[in-house]
C-alpha positions as a LaTeX table, in Angstrom:
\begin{tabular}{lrrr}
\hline
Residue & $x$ (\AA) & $y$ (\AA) & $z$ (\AA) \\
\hline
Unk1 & 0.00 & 0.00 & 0.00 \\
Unk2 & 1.47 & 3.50 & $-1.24$ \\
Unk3 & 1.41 & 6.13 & 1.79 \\
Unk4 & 0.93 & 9.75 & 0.63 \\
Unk5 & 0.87 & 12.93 & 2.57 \\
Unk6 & $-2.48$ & 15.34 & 1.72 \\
Unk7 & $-1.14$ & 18.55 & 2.57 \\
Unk8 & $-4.18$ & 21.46 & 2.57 \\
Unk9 & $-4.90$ & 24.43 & 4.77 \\
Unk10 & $-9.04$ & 23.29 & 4.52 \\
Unk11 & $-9.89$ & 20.22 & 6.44 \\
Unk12 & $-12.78$ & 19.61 & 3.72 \\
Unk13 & $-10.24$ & 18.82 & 0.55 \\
Unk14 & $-7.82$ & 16.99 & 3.07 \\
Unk15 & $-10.97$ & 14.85 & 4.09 \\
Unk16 & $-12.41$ & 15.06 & 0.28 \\
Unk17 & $-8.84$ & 13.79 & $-1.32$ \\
Unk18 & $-8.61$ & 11.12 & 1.05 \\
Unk19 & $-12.11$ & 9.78 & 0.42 \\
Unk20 & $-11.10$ & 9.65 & $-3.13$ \\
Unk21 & $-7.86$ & 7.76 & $-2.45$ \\
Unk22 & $-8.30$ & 5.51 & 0.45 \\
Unk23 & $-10.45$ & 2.91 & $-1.60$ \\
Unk24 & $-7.93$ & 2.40 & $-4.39$ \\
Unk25 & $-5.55$ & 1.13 & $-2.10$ \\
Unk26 & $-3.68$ & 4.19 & $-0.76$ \\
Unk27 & $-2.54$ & 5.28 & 3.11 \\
Unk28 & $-3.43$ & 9.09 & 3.69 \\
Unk29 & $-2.05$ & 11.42 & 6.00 \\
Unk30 & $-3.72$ & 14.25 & 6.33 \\
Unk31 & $-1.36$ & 17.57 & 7.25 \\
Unk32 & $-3.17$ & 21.08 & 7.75 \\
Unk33 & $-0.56$ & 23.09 & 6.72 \\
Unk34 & 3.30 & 23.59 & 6.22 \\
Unk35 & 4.41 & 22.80 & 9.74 \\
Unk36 & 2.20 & 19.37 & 10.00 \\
Unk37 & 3.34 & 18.56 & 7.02 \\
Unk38 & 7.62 & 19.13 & 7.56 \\
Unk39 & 6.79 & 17.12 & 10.75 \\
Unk40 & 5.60 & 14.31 & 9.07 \\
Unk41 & 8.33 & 14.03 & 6.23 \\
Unk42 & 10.61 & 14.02 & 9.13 \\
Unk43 & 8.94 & 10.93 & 11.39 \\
Unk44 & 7.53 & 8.83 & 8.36 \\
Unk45 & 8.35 & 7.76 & 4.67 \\
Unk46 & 6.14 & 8.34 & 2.33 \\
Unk47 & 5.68 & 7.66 & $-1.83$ \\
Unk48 & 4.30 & 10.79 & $-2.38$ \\
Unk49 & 2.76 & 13.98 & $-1.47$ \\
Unk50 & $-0.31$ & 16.18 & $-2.51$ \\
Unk51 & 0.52 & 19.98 & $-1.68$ \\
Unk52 & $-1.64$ & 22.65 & $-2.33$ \\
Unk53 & 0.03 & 25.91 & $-3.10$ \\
Unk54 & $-2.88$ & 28.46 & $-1.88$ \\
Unk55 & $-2.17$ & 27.78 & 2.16 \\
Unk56 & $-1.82$ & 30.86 & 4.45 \\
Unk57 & 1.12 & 30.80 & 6.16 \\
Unk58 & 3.55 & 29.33 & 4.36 \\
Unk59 & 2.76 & 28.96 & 0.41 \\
Unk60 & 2.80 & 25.41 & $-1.22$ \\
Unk61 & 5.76 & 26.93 & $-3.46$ \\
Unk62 & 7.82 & 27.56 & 0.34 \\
Unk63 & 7.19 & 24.18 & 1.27 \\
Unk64 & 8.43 & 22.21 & $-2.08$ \\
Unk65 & 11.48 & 24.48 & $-2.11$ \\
Unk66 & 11.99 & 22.91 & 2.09 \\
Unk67 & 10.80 & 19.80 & 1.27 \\
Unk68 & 13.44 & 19.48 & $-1.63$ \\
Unk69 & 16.38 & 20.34 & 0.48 \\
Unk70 & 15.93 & 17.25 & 2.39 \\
Unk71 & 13.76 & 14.89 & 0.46 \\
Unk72 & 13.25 & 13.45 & $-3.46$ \\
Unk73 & 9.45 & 12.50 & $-2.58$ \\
Unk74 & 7.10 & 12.42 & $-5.98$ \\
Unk75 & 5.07 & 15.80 & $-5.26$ \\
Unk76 & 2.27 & 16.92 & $-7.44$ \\
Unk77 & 1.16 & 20.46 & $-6.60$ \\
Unk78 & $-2.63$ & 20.82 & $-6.11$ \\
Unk79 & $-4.18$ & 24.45 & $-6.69$ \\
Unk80 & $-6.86$ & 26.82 & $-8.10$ \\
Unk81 & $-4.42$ & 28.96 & $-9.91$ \\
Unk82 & $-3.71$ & 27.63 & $-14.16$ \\
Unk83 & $-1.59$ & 30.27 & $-15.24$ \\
Unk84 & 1.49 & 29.35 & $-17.10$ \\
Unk85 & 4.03 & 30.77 & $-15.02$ \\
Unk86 & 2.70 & 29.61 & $-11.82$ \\
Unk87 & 2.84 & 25.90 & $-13.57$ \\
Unk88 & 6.28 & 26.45 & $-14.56$ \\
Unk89 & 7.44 & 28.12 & $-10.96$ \\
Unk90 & 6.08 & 24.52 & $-9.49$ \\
Unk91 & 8.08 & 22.39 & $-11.41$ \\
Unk92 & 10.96 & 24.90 & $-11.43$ \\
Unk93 & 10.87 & 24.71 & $-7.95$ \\
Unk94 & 11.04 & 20.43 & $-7.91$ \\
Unk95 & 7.26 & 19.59 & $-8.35$ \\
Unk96 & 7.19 & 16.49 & $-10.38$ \\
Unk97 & 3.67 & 17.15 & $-11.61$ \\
Unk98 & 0.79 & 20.10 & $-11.26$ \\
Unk99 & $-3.03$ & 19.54 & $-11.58$ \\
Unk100 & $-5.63$ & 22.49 & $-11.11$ \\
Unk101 & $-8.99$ & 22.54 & $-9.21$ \\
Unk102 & $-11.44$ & 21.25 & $-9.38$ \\
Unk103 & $-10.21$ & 18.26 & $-10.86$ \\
Unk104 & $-11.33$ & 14.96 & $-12.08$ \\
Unk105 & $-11.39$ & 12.16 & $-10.01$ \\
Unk106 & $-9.46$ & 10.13 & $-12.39$ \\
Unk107 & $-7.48$ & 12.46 & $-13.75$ \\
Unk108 & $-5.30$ & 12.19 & $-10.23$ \\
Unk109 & $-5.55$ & 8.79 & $-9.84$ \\
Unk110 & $-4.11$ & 8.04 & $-13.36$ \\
Unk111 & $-1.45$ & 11.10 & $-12.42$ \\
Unk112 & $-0.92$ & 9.70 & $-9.14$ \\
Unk113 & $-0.40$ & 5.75 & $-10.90$ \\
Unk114 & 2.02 & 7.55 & $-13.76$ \\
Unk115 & 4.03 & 9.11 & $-11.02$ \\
Unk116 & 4.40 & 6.35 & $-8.80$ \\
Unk117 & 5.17 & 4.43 & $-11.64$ \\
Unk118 & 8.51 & 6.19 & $-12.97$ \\
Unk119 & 9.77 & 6.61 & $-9.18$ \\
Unk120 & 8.71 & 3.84 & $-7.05$ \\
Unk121 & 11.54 & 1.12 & $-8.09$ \\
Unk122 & 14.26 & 3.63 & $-8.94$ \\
Unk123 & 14.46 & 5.76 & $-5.67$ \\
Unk124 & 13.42 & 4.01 & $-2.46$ \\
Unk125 & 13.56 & 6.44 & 0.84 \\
Unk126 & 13.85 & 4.88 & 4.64 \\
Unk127 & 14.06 & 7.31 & 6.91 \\
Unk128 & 17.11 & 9.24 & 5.67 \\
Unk129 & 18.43 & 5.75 & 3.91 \\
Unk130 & 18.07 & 6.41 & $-0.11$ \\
Unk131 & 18.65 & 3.73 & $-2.62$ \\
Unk132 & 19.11 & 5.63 & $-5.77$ \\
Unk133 & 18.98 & 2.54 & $-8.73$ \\
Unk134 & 19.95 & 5.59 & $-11.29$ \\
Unk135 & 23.23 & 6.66 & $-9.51$ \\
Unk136 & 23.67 & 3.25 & $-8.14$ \\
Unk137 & 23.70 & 4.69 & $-4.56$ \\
Unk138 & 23.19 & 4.03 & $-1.38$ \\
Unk139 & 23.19 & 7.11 & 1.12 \\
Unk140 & 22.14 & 7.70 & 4.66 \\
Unk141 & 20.95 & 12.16 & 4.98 \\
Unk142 & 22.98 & 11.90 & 1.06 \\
Unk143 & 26.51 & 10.53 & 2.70 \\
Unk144 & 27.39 & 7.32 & 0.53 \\
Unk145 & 27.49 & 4.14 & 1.43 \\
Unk146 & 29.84 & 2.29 & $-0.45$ \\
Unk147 & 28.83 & $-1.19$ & $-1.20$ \\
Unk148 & 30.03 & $-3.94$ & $-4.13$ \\
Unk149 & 27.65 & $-4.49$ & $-7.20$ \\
Unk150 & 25.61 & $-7.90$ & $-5.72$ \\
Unk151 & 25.38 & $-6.43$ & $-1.94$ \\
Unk152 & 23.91 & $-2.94$ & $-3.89$ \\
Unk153 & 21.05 & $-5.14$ & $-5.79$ \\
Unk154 & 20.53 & $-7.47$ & $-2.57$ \\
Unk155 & 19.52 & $-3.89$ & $-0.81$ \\
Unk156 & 17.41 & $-3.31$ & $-3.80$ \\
Unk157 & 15.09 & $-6.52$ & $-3.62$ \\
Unk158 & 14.38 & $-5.81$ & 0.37 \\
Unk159 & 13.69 & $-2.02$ & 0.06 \\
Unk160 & 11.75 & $-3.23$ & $-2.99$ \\
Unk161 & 9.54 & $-5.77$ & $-1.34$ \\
Unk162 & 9.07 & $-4.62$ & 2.56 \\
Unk163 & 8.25 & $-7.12$ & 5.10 \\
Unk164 & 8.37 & $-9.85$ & 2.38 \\
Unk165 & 10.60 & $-12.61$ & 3.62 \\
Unk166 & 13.47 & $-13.47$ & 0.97 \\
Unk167 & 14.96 & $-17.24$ & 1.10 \\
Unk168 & 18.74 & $-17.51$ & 0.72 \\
Unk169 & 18.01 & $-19.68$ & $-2.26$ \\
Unk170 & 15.14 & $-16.99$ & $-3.97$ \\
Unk171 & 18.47 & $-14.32$ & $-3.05$ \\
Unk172 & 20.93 & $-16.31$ & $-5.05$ \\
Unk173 & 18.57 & $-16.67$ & $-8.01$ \\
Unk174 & 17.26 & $-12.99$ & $-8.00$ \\
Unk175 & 21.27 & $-11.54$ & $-7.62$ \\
Unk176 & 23.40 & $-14.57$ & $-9.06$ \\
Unk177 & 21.41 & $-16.38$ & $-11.42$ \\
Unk178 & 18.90 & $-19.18$ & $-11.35$ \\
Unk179 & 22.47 & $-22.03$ & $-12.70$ \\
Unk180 & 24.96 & $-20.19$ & $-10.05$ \\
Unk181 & 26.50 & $-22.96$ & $-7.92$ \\
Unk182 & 26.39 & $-19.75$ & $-5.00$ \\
Unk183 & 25.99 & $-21.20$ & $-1.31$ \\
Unk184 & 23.45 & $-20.23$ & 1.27 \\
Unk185 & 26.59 & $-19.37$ & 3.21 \\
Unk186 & 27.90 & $-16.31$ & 0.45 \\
Unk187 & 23.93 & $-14.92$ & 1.27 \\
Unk188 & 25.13 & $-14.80$ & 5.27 \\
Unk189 & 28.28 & $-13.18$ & 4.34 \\
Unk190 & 26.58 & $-10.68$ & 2.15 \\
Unk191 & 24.21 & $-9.93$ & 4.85 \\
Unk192 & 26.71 & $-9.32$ & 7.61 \\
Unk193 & 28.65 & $-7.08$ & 5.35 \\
Unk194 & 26.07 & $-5.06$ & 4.22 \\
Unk195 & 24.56 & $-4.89$ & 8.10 \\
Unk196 & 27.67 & $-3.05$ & 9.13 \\
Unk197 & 28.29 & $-0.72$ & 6.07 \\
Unk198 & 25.15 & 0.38 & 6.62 \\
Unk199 & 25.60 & 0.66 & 10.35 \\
Unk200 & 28.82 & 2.28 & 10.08 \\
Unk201 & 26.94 & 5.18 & 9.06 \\
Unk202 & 24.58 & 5.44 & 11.99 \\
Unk203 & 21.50 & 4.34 & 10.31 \\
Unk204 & 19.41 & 1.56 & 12.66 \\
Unk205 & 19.84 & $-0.92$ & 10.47 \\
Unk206 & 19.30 & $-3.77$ & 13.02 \\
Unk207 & 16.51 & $-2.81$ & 13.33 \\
Unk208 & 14.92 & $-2.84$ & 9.96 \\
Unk209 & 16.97 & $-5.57$ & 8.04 \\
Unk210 & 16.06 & $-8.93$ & 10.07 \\
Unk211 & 16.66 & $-13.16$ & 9.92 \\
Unk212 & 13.75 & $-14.56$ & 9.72 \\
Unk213 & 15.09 & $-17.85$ & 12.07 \\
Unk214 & 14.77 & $-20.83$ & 9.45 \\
Unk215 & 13.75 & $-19.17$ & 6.57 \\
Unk216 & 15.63 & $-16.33$ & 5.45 \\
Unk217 & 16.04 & $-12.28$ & 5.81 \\
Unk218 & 13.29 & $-9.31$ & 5.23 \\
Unk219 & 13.17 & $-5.68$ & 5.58 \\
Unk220 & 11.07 & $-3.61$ & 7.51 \\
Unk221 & 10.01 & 0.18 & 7.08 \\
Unk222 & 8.70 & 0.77 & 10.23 \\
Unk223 & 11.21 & $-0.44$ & 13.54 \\
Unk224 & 9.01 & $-1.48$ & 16.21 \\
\hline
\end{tabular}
């Protein structure tokens, strides 16, 4: 399930957009305003966010310029205002997309789908932790973590596929190849090495990357 953060100044289109996304399979968090909102980004991950530009305190504009200093989250700006400029200030400013109100239904949905769609395999946030598949990166708050080719793609399928429990022979195939003679025992090795790269860099990653006792590993967004 895709979380995405409604940001609005009027609780009737944060309650309105999340009645239209809820039942096609999406987690909303509602945020009146620019402060809800930066505290959010900060405590949870999230695929995407909805900002309208027309709040009071601090314009829609203000918030994607803050929200892109720290974060690459998909945003698609939300507002009553069509004119050119303001469209091209958005995206200028790191909007990904820009709808106007009112708007159809379906129309955000399919924009919603398209933009999940181009950014939802290649760039995979965890609290600070960014797997970039384009820059073949991985970065806790942007400082690199340098890892070999196979431990880079073995980050990939767990950040891919959260809470989803990988064997150490479905890891071999997916990484090696389904005719590599690789032993469960190279999959431990990987595992350990990758645990303390990554925790070398003061990310928690015990407690997100786990053994599943008897079957194999998983990843977790959430730490209990």
């Amino acid at each position: 399930m895709h979380k995405i953060l409604l940001v609005e100044d009027e609780q009737r289109m944060l309650d309105l957009l999340a009645l239209y996304l809820t039942p096609h399979n999406y987690h909303c968090t509602k945020a009146q305003g620019a402060s809800e909102a930066l505290y959010q980004l900060n405590q949870n991950p999230f695929d995407l966010v909805l900002l309208d530009i027309m709040m009071p305190d601090v314009s829609g504009w203000e918030l994607c310029a803050k929200i892109r200093s720290f974060s690459d989250v998909p945003i698609i700006m939300l507002t009553a205002r069509e004119q050119q400029e303001d469209i091209v200030k958005g995206l200028k400013l790191g909007a990904d997309d820009y709808i106007t109100k009112p708007f159809n239904e379906a129309e955000l949905l399919a924009r919603i789908e398209a933009l999940l769609r181009r950014t939802s395999k290649k760039l995979i946030e965890v609290n600070g932790l960014k797997w970039d598949e384009e820059r073949f990166e991985l970065s806790y708050h942007d400082t690199p973590i340098k890892l070999t080719p196979k431990e880079f793609f073995m980050v990939g399928q767990l950040l891919k596929h959260p809470k989803k429990v990988f064997t150490r022979d479905q890891l071999i195939e997916l990484i090696w190849g389904y005719n590599s003679e690789t032993e469960g025992r190279t999959i431990d090795s990987h595992v350990r090495n990758v645990r303390e790269k990554i925790r070398q860099s003061g990310f928690p990653v015990d407690k997100h990357f786990l053994t599943v006792w008897g079957l194999g590993y998983k990843w977790i967004n959430e730490a209990d």
